[in-house]
Every structure is written in structure tokens, then in C-alpha cells.
Legacy VTK file of the C-alpha trace (Angstrom):
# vtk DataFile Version 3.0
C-alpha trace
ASCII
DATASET POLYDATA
POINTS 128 float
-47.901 -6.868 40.508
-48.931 -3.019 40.616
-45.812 -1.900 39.863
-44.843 -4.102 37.148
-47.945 -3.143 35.187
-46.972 0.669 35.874
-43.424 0.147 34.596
-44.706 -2.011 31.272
-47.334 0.808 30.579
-44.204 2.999 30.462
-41.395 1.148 28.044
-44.245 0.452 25.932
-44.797 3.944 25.215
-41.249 4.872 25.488
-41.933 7.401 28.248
-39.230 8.463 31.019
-40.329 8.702 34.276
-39.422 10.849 36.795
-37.962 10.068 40.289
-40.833 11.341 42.170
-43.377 9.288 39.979
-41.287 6.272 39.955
-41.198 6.697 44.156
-45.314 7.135 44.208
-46.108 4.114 41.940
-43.457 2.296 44.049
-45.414 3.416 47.162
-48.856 2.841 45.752
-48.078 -0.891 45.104
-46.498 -0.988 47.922
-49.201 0.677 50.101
-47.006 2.250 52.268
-44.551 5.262 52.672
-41.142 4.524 51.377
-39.346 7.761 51.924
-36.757 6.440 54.666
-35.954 3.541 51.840
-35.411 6.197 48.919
-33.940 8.836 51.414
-31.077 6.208 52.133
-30.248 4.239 48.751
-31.292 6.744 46.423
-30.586 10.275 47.227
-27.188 9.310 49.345
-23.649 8.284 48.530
-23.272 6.452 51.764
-23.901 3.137 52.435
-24.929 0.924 55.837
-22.976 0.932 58.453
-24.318 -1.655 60.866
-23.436 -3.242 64.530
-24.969 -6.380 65.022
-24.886 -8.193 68.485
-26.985 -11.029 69.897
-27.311 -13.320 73.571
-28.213 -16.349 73.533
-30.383 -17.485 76.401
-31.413 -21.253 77.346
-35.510 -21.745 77.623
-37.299 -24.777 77.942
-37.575 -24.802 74.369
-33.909 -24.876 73.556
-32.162 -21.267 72.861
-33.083 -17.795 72.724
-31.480 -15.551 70.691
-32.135 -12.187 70.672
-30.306 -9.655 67.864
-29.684 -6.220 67.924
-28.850 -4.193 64.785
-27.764 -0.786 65.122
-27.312 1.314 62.386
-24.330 3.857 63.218
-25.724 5.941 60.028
-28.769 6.451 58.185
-30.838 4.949 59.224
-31.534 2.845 55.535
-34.235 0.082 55.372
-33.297 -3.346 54.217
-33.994 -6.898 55.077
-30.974 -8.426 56.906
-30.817 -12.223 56.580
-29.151 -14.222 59.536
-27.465 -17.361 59.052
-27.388 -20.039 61.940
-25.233 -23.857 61.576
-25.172 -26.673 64.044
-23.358 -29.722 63.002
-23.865 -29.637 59.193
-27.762 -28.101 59.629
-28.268 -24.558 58.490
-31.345 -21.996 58.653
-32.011 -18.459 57.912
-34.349 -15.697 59.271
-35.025 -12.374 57.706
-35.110 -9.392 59.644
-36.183 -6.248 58.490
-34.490 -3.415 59.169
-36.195 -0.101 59.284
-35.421 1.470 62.085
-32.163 3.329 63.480
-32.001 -0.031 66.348
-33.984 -3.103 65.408
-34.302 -6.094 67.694
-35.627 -9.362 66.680
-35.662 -13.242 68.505
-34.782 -16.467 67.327
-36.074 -19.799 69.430
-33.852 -22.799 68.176
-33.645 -26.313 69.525
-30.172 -26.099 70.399
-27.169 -23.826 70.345
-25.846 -22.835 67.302
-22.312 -23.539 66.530
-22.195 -20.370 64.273
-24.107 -17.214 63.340
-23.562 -15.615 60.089
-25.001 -11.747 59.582
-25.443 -10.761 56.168
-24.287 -14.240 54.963
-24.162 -13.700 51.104
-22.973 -9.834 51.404
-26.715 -9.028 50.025
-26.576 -5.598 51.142
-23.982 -3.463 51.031
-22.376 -1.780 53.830
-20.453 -2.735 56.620
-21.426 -5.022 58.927
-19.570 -5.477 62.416
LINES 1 129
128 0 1 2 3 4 5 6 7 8 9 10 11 12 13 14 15 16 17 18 19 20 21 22 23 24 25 26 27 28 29 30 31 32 33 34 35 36 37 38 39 40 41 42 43 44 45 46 47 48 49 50 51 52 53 54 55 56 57 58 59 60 61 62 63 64 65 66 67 68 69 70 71 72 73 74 75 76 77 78 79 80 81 82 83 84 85 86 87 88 89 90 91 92 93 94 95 96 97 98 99 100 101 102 103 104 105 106 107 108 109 110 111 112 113 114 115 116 117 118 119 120 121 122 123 124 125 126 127
């Protein structure tokens, strides 16, 4: 991985980075911008603060359930896992949240007997 190399190059020479070229060889492996990710977990005390909601609606396939997360501040980018049980069974989905209001849909077989957001308190923050 890009950014392993880059970091390796850098302990073996002993050499301290700086923020900003730690955030462009994080970006350059990455390909992509990743200034709302370091604006919220790096250069801010706060931490998530998150409303999640879902419906469920029945489809010939079984259930459709559609989230919404809502940050209430930040808005910080993380993936969010969700955590669905019926009768001993249990599945995840990942949903990644970069936006201030994020929806995402889940098709199961049958109605979950219980949803779980944030399941193993991988990201900090609140989450309602």
C-alpha cells in the first residue's frame, strides 16, 4: 500500500513529518480529497454527534429498510456499521458516512427482530 511505503521510507530515515505532508501522502494513496476527514478528527476537539432513524417497508423480496444518519455537528466522515438479528442470525452493512445526512437501504428476507447502530462503539461519538 502507497502509504505504507511512504511512512517506512520515513522511520527508516528517522524523519518527522509534518501534518500537511502526512495529509497529501494520505490523499495520494488514497486518490481522493480527505480534507472533510482531517477537518473533523484531526484539527477538532469535538466528536460525532449522530441521529440515526430507519422504516422498514415490506417488498416482494422481504423488507426494506431504509436509514438515515444525520450528523447534528461536523459533519466528520466515518464508516458506520449496522447490526441486524432475527432469531439467533446476525449481519452487518457498512455505511459510509460523509455527508452532513446520509441515507442508505437494506433488502432482507424478513423483519429483523433488532437493529444495532454502531454495534461495537467503533467510532466515537454519540449515537441516538
Amino acid at each position: 500500500i502507497k502509504h505504507s511505503r511512504w511512512m517506512k521510507e520515513r522511520c527508516e530515515r528517522e524523519v518527522r513529518a509534518r501534518t500537511g505532508e502526512f495529509i497529501a501522502a494520505m490523499e495520494a494513496a488514497s486518490g481522493r480529497s480527505l480534507g472533510a476527514f482531517f477537518r473533523g478528527w484531526f484539527f477538532s476537539w469535538e466528536l460525532p454527534d449522530v441521529r440515526t432513524t430507519w422504516t422498514e417497508t415490506a417488498v416482494a423480496e422481504g423488507v426494506r429498510i431504509d436509514f438515515r444518519v444525520t450528523q447534528v455537528k461536523g459533519p466528520f466522515v466515518f464508516p458506520l456499521w449496522v447490526e441486524w438479528s432475527r432469531q439467533g442470525e446476525t449481519g452487518r452493512t457498512l455505511i459510509l458516512v460523509d455527508e452532513a445526512a446520509k441515507s442508505a437501504t437494506l433488502v432482507l428476507p424478513k423483519r429483523p427482530d433488532k437493529i444495532r447502530v454502531n454495534p461495537d462503539n467503533a467510532v466515537p461519538g454519540k449515537f441516538f
